[in-house]
C-alpha angles and dihedrals in degrees: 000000000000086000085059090040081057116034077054092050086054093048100048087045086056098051090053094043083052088042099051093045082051086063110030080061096043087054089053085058104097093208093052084051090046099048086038083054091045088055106051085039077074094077102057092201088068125111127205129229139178102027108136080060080080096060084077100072123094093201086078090059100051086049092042094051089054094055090059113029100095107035114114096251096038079101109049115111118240133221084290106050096248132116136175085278106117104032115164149151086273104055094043090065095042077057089051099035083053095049096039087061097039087245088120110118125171128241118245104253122251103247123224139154140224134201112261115232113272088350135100094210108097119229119230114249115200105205118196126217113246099267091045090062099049092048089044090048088056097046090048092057093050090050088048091058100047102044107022096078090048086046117122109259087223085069117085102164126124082332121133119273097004133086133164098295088054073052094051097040095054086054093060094060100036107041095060124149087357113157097206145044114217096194104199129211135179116204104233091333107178084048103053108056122137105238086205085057102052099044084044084062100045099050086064089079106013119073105181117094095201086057090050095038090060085056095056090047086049086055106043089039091110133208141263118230126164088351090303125122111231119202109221112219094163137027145026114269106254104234097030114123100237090048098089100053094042093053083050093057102042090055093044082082087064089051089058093047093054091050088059095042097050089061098054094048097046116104138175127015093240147354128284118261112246101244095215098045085053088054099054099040082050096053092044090060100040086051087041081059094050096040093066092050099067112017093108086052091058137079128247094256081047086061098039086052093048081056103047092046085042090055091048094053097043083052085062097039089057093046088061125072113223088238139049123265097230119027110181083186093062119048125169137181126203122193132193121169128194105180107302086336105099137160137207133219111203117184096188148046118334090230073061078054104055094043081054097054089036089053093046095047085052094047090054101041096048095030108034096013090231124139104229099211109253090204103059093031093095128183104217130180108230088227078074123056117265113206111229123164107339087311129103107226130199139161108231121234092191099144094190118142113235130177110235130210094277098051102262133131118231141142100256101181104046106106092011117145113229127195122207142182121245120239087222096052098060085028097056087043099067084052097055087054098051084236108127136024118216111219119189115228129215095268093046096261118137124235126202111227105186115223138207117250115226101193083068105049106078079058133104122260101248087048096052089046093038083054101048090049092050087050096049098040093051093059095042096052093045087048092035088111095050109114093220080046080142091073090076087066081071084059098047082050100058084039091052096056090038086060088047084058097042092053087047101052083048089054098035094234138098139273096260084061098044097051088044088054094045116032125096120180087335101315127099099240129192128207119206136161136252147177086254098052137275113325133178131213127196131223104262106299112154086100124238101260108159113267110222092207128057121234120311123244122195116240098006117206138128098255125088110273117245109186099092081066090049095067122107101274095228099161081069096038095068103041086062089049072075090203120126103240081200106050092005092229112146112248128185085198108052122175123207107226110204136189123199091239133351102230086066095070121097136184142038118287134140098252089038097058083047093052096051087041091053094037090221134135096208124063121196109218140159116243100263088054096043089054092043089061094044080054 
């Protein structure tokens, strides 16, 4: 009896022990962390704790490696000359033994600027050094986790499975029968938030000071410009990898803001009934009844009369709308944010309007401690066109009877919020391109003359058609809700016979030629090789009929997606096989050499040759190989 009662201690001894290893494992998956935090992040009133311990685990850092790797910008040195290239096992653990004893400290970042969209102003680009990337890409998974299920449902910015169309979209459906445009602007907004604020908003929910600690060093990390170290007082670097969710995080506040607004402002349950419109539906039906009492009774000019009189007053009925324009007794607001792009729905007065805007710029000047720009905030009436990302947005006020699909008679376009595309965006386009040149006529009429791009023309066939279908179709796809979508066909025109010209100054002809070479049954047609044979691509011709959904996302929910995790992690998995795929030696501390694109290499050499065999931008290698190719 005392052997059983053993031999069943041991055992049970042995299933916890077993137990205790499942989950201890299963708590070192960073899929499994990320999904536990999106679960707690349900109940609002919770506060997170040991977080930074997170930042041990090298598992972060191959996922978020993998996150990263191939992004454009994933290989451009920072102030400090280093990128992701060289990643390895080792340098993993020197990132997690400096930040274990508090010694971590970022990099400033290397400052550049861009030029800012139909502006000549640049804006400032913050790039991290490699390390920093990889650390920035792992918090930012630990704060997405924590705030985007939480997130307003009216914010679509840098935010998983939205973009500006799902914007767009929602205000499509939400904006409907508004009277104002409230056009919001926020002056240098990523550059002018209050650190206080932002840690003051995440220590609501977050309850571990290392954690914190690592944001304010992320903050106050600086910048390099013209060889000269910047202290930031103010702001989030535009292009680091922890900057979108904290700008998310910070205008969440103003979300939050607008909910509770709205509230206040709604009135009413529905619109007033337009007295005169009730008068005369009243007194039709009350002459259609009777009308069929007595129409046997009556002779064949009586009936003809009824109907005459019938037809005039349904004429009047169909001049008037059922409401009221303008009811002081129901008010409505709608809100949609891209970023610090955001736009306002007033159904009301625009004296309503300017308390609004005067209410938002105080909120976020007492509140945020952001300047909302009082030139570009414009107060618009929706009968005129507001001006929203990229698009040109109006509220219809087409009073045109149509029979639906059931039968019924309505006016389906009044209040119905229409989406255009703006002459200056396809148009400004061409020119950034260099692909037009606009001519003025003698009656002051401008005429497109397409031009030859010369950047293009020491280029193959299949990469000048390639590019120009890139060109087209990107513009297409981003105006493909517009309900005027067929405009961009205007666009893929002038490109076409840009295109024509391009191939004949390659080829040192003419037009004509070049249609006669390349044309096959009416579409300019390439031919290329491949490993699979001879092929042939067209210049775009799917059409550019309006699309009535936004772009489709896979597995839509408001929680963070978690499938791109889920993905064999094969960038790790061969950096444990420990072999060299260069030398072949086996190495227990492998580095991953990387280059920005493939078709940039040149030359001969031995991992070069591998690279383009393998058709892959990331090379396993030992040391000695990896400095043999920096070499």
């Amino acid at each position: 009896m005392q052997v059983i009662l053993l031999t069943w201690r041991r055992g049970a001894a042995y299933y916890f022990i077993l137990k205790e290893r499942t989950v201890r494992e299963a708590l070192r998956n960073p899929i499994e962390v990320l999904k536990s935090l999106t679960e707690k992040s349900k109940d609002e009133t919770y506060r997170f704790k040991r977080l930074y311990r997170n930042l041990y685990n090298p598992e972060f850092y191959w996922l978020a490696y993998k996150n990263i790797y191939a992004n454009n910008g994933s290989m451009t040195a920072g102030a400090d000359g280093t990128t992701i290239d060289g990643m390895g096992s080792e340098r993993i653990e020197k990132i997690i033994s400096s930040l274990r004893d508090r010694s971590y400290q970022p990099k400033p970042a290397r400052r550049e600027y861009i030029a800012k969209k139909n502006s000549n102003k640049k804006r400032p680009l913050g790039i991290q050094s490699g390390d920093d990337k990889l650390v920035q890409e792992v918090v930012k998974m630990i704060l997405e986790s924590i705030y985007e299920p939480n997130f307003s449902d009216k914010s679509h910015g840098f935010r998983p499975n939205r973009s500006c169309q799902t914007a767009l979209k929602q205000i499509q459906k939400t904006f409907t029968g508004i009277n104002w445009f409230v056009e919001g602007d926020i002056h240098a907004c990523f550059d002018s938030f209050d650190h206080h604020v932002i840690i003051n908003t995440l220590q609501r929910r977050i309850d571990d000071e290392a954690f914190i600690q690592l944001i304010w060093k992320f903050l106050k990390a600086g910048y390099m410009e013209q060889w000269a170290y910047n202290r930031t007082y103010s702001g989030v670097p535009q292009g680091s990898g922890v900057s979108p969710i904290l700008a998310n995080i910070y205008l969440n506040e103003l979300d939050k803001f607008m909910e509770e607004y709205a509230e206040g402002f709604h009135k009413g349950r529905e619109k007033k009934m337009n007295p005169k419109y009730k008068s005369i539906t009243n007194r039709l039906s009350e002459y259609r009844c009777e009308g069929k009492a007595v129409w046997q009774e009556l002779s064949r000019e009586e009936r003809k009369e009824r109907s005459k009189v019938l037809k005039e007053k349904l004429k009047i009925q169909k001049s008037m709308t059922p409401t009221v324009p303008i009811d002081t007794n129901y008010k409505r607001i709608q809100y949609t944010r891209y970023a610090d792009d955001f736009l306002v729905g007033v159904i009301g007065s625009k004296e309503d309007a300017e308390t609004i805007k005067s209410d938002i710029k105080k909120f976020l000047e007492e509140t945020l401690k952001l300047e909302m720009s009082d030139e570009k905030t414009k107060i618009t009436h929706t009968g005129d066109r507001a001006r929203f990302l990229g698009y040109d947005v109006t509220v219809s006020r087409d009073q045109t009877l149509k029979k639906t699909v059931n039968g019924k008679v309505q006016r389906t376009q009044s209040g119905v919020v229409k989406l255009y595309v703006p002459r200056e965006k396809w148009v400004n386009k061409l020119i950034e391109y260099k692909a037009i040149k606009i001519k003025i006529n003698e009656n002051g009429k401008e005429r497109f003359a397409a031009l030859h791009r010369g950047k293009l023309v020491n280029q193959s066939d299949i990469e000048i058609l390639a590019r120009y279908n890139a060109e087209v179709r990107g513009l297409y796809n981003y105006y493909s809700i517009a309900n005027d979508a067929f405009k961009i066909g205007r666009f893929a025109n002038v490109m076409k016979y840009s295109m024509y010209k391009t191939f004949a100054c390659k080829y040192k002809t003419n037009v004509h030629e070049i249609k006669r070479r390349y044309c096959r049954d009416g579409l300019f047609t390439v031919a290329y090789e491949t490993r699979q044979g001879r092929k042939t691509t067209t210049f775009y011709r799917d059409g550019f009929k309006r699309k009535e959904y936004a772009t489709k996302f896979d597995n839509v929910s408001e929680l963070p997606q978690y499938s791109k995790y889920a993905k064999t992690n094969t960038l790790k998995q061969r950096v444990e096989r420990h072999t060299c795929e260069l030398c072949q030696k086996d190495c227990r501390n492998l580095e991953i050499h990387q280059v920005k694109k493939l078709k940039d290499l040149k030359g001969d050499a031995e991992w070069i040759l591998l690279m383009r065999k393998k058709r892959r931008k990331t090379l396993v290698v030992c040391p000695e190989c990896h400095s043999l190719i920096h070499s």
